[in-house]
C-alpha positions as CSV (number, residue, x, y, z in Angstrom):
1,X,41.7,-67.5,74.1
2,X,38.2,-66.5,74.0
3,X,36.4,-63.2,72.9
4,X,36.5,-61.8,76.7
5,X,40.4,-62.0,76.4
6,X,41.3,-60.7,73.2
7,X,39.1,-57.6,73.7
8,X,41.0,-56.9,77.4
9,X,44.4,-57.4,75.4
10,X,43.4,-55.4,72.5
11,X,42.2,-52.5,74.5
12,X,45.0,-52.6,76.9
13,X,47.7,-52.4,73.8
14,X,45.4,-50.1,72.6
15,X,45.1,-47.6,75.5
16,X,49.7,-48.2,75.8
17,X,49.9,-47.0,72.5
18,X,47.3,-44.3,72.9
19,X,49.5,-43.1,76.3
20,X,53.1,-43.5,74.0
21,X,52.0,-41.5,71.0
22,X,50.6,-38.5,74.3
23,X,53.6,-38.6,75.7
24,X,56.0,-38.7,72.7
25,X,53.6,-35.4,71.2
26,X,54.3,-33.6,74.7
27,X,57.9,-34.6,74.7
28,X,59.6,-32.1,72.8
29,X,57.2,-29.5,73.9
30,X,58.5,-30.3,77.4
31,X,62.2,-31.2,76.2
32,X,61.7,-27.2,74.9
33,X,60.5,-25.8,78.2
34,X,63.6,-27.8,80.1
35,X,66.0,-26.4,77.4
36,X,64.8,-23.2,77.9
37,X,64.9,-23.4,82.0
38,X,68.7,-25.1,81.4
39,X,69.4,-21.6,79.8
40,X,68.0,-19.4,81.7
41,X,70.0,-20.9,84.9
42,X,73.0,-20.7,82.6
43,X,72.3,-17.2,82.4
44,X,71.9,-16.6,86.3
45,X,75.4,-18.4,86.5
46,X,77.1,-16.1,83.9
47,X,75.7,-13.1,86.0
48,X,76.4,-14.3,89.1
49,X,80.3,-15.1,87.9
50,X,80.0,-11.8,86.4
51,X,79.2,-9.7,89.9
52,X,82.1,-11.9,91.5
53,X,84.8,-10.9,88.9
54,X,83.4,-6.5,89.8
55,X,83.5,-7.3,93.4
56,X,87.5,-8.8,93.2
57,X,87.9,-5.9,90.9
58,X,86.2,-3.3,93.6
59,X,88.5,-5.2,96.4
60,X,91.5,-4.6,94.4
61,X,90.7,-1.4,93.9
62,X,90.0,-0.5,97.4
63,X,93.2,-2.5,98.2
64,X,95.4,0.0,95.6
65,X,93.6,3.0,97.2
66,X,94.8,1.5,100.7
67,X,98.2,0.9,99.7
68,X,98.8,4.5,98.6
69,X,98.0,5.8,101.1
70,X,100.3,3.8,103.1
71,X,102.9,5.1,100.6
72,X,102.1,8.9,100.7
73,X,102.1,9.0,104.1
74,X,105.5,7.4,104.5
75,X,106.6,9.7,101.4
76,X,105.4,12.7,103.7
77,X,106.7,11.8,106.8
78,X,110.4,10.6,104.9
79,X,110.1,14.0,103.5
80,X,109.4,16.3,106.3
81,X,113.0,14.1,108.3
82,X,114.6,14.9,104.9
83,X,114.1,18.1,105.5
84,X,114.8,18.8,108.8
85,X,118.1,17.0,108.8
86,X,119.0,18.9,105.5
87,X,117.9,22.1,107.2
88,X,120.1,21.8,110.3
89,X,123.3,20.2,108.6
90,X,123.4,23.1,106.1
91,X,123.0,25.8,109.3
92,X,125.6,24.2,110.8
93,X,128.1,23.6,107.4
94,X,127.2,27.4,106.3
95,X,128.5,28.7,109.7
96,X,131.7,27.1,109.1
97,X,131.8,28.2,105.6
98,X,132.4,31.4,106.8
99,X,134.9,30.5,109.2
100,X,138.4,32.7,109.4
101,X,140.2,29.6,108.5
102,X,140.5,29.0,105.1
103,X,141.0,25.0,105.2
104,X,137.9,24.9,107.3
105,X,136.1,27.0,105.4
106,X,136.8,25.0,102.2
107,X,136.3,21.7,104.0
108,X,133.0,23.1,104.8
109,X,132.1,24.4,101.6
110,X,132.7,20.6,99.7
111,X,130.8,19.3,102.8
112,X,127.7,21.7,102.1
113,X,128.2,20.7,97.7
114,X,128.4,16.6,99.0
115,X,125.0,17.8,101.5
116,X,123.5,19.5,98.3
117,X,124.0,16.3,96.1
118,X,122.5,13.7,99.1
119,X,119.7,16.4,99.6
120,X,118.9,16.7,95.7
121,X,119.4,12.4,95.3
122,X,117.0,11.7,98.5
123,X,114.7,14.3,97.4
124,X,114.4,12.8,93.6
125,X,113.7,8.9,95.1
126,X,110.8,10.9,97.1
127,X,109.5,12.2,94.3
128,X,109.6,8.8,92.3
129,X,107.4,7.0,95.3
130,X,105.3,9.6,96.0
131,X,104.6,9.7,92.0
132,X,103.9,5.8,92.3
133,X,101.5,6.0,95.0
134,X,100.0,8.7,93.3
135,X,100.1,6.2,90.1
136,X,98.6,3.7,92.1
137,X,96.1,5.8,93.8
138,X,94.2,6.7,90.1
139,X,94.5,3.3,89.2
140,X,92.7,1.7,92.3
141,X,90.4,4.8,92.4
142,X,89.7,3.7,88.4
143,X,89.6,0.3,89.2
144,X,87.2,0.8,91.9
145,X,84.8,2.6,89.7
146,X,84.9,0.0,86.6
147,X,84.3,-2.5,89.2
148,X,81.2,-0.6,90.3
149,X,79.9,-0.4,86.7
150,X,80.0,-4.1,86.3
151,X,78.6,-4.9,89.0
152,X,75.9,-2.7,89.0
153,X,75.3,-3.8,85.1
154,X,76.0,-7.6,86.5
155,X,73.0,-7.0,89.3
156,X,70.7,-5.8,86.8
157,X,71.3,-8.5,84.1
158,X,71.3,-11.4,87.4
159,X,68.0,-10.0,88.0
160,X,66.4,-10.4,84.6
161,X,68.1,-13.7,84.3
162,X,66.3,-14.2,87.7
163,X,63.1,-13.6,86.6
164,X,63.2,-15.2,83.1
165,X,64.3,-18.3,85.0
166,X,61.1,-18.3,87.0
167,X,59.1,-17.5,84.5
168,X,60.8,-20.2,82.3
169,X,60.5,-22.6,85.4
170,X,56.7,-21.5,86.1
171,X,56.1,-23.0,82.5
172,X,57.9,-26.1,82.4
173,X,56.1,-27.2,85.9
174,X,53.0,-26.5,84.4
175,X,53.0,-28.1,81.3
176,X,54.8,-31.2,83.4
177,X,52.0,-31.2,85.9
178,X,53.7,-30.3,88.9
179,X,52.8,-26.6,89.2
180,X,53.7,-25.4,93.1
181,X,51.2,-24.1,95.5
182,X,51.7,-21.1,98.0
183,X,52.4,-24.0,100.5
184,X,55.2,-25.1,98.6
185,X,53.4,-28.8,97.8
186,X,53.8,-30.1,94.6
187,X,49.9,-30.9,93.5
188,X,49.0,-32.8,90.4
């Protein structure tokens, strides 16, 4: 091997090592940047989990308004047959309660109590579903809110995570080289 050679090897190991040691100094700088990018899409995931949890919690909300409606309508309209059936069987029974005959008059005075006790027992189960839909009406209208909250708090924080990741992205394509244009090219 003559002089020519050795100098071609030694400055070709020379310049590899040179290029190593640049590249191992930038590594952790860049290994920082990627961690930091890694977090900040971890971040934009937890928000974006984080509006889908208050948007099932504003459906089900909407969905327990919905439903009690449903039942306090059907508590009204049970009511109002209720009612009207009691209304025209006591007419009826208290007209015969004052009958001449006795044993009609009795039978329709424990025919009026037994009407009392159905009117009084139908009236109680009303009152028990229409205090359940009303139950379930402040808990969806509650539900509906809280769900609102989060999300609005879940918006804000996926926008900051939003922009921290493309600032954090903005910096590790720089410092690797391959910052993007307005064309969308990568240039070098």
């Amino acid at each position: 091997m003559n002089l020519t050679q050795f100098y071609r090897v030694f400055l070709i190991a020379v310049s590899t090592h040179t290029i190593c040691i640049a590249a191992y100094s930038q590594s952790p700088a860049l290994k920082n940047l990627e961690a930091a990018v890694a977090a900040a899409r971890t971040r934009v995931e937890m928000n974006e989990k984080k509006v889908a949890d208050a948007d099932s919690v504003i459906a089900a909300g909407r969905r327990m308004i919905s439903e009690s409606k449903a039942g306090l309508k059907a508590v009204d309209s049970e009511s109002r047959k209720l009612e009207k059936e009691y209304a025209a069987q006591r007419k009826s029974l208290t007209r015969l309660s004052k009958s001449g005959d006795r044993t009609v008059a009795n039978k329709a005075k424990s025919d009026l109590r037994l009407l009392e006790t159905h009117y009084k027992t139908g009236n109680r189960e009303l009152e028990t579903r229409f205090r359940d839909a009303t139950r379930l009406q402040t808990t969806g209208i509650s539900a509906l809110q809280r769900g609102r909250t989060a999300r609005k708090n879940a918006m804000d924080g996926l926008r900051a995570a939003g922009d921290a990741l493309k600032v954090s992205q903005a910096k590790y394509d720089k410092a690797a080289g391959t910052e993007k244009d307005d064309g969308g090219k990568n240039r070098k």
